[in-house]
C-alpha positions as semicolon CSV with decimal commas, in nm:
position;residue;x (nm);y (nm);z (nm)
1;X;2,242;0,929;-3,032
2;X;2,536;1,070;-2,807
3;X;2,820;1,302;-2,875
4;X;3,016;0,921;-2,737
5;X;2,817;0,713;-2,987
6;X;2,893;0,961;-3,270
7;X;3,301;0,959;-3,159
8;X;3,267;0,576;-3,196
9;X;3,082;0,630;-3,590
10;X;3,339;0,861;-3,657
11;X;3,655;0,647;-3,544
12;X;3,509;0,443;-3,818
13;X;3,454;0,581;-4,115
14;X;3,765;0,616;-4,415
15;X;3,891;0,982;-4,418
16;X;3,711;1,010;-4,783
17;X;3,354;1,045;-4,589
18;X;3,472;1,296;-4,321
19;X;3,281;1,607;-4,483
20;X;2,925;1,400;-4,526
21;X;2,957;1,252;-4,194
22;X;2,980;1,604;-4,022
23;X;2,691;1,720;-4,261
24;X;2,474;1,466;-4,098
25;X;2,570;1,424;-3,757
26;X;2,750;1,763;-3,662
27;X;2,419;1,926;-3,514
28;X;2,287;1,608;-3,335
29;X;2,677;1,706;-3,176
30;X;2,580;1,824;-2,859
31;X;2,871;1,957;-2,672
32;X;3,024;2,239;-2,849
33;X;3,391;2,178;-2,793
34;X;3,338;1,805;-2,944
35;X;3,194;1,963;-3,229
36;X;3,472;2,172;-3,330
37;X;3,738;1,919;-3,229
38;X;3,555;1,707;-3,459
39;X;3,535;1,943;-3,691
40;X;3,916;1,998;-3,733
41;X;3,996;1,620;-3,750
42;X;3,726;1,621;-4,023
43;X;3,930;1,874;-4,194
44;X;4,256;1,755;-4,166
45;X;4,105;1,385;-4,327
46;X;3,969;1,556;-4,628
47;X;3,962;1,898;-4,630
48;X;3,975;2,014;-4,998
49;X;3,894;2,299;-5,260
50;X;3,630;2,147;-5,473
51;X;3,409;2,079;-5,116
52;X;3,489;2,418;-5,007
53;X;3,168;2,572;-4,970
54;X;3,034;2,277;-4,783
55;X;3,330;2,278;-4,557
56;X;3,259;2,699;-4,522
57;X;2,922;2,602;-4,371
58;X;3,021;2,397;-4,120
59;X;3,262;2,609;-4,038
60;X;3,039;2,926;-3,950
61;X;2,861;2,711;-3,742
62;X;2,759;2,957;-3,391
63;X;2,860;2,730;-3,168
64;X;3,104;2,855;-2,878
65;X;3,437;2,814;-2,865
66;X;3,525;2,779;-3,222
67;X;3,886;2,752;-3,133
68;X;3,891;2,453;-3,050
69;X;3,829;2,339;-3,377
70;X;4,248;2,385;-3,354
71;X;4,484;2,162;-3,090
72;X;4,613;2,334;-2,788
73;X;4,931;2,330;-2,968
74;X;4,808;2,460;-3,265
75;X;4,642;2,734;-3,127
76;X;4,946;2,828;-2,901
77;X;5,141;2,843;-3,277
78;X;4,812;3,067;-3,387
79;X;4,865;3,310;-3,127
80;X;5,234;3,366;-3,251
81;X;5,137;3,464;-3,592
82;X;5,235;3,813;-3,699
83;X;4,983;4,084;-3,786
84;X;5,035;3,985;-4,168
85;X;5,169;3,638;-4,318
86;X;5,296;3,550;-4,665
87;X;5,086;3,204;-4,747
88;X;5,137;2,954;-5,038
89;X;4,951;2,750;-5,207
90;X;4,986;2,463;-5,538
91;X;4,653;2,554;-5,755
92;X;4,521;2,434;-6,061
93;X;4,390;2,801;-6,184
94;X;4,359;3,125;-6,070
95;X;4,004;3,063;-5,954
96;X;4,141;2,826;-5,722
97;X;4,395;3,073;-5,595
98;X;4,116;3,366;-5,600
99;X;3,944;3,157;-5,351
100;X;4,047;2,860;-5,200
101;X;4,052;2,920;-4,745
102;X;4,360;2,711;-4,731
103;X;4,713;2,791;-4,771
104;X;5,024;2,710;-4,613
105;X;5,285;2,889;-4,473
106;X;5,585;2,660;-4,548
107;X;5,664;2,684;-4,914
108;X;5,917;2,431;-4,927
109;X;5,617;2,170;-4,788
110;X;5,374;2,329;-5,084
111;X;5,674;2,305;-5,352
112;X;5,742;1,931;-5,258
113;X;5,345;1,868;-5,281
114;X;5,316;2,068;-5,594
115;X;5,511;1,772;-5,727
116;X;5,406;1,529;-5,566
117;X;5,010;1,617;-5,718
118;X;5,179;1,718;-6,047
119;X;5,083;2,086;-5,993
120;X;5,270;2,349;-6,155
121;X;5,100;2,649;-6,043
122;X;5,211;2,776;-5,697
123;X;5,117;3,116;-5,594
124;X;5,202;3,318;-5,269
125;X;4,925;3,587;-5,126
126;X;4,964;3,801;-4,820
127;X;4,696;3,753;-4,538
128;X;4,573;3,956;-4,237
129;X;4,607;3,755;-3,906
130;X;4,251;3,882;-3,859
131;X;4,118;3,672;-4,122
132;X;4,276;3,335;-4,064
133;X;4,060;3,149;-3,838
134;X;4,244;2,847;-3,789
135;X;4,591;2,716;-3,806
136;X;4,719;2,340;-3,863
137;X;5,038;2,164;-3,800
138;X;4,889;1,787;-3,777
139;X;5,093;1,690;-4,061
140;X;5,386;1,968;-4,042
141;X;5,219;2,193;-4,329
142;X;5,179;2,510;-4,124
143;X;4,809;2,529;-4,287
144;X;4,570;2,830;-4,231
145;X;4,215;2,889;-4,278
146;X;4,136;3,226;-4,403
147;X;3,780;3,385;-4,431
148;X;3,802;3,531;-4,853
149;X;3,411;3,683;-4,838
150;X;3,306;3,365;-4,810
């Protein structure tokens, strides 16, 4: 199968089955700049807590050029971020806030979908630039992906 054939699967499938569709075809992915660009649109359909540790394996995949899991204009954004960033994020526990990889950094956008999810837990945590990996603004959420030991 080609990296084409596997665009054309993936134009296809509903956003629920992004994560198993990159389990099964993201190494028969053979250019490495599909594969993170891929990767991100995967994320952005259904990138979510309870999935996070599959999502974490993808993600440390050692392909090259991992950046590009992010859009030019996203990572022009990334590059702006200071040294340390104040992130927020709607939880339903502590666990969840101990050790969830995405946050936003717009807390009016995480208030509004605190209530829109019927969430009243919203926490705030302080990150090192050096640990976010990736940064989002496909849907105006000013998300980051931070590595927490994982």
């Amino acid at each position: 199968m080609t990296d084409r054939d596997i665009a054309i699967l993936f134009t296809q499938i509903p956003h629920s089955l992004a994560l198993p569709f990159m389990e099964k075809y993201g190494q028969q992915i053979t250019d490495d700049n599909t594969y993170w660009n891929f990767l991100g649109t995967a994320w952005k359909a259904g990138g979510c807590f309870k999935d996070q540790t599959r999502w974490i394996a993808l993600f440390k995949s050692q392909r090259r050029n991992s950046h590009k899991l992010m859009k030019t204009s996203e990572r022009r954004e990334f590059s702006r971020l200071p040294k340390t960033v104040t992130a927020y994020r709607c939880c339903d526990d502590s666990i969840e806030a101990d050790q969830s990889i995405c946050w936003s950094l717009d807390r009016k956008f995480v208030e509004q979908y605190a209530v829109r999810k019927g969430r009243s837990l919203i926490v705030a945590c302080t990150f090192n630039k050096a640990d976010i990996f990736a940064y989002f603004n496909r849907r105006r959420e000013s998300e980051i992906l931070v590595w927490r030991g994982a």
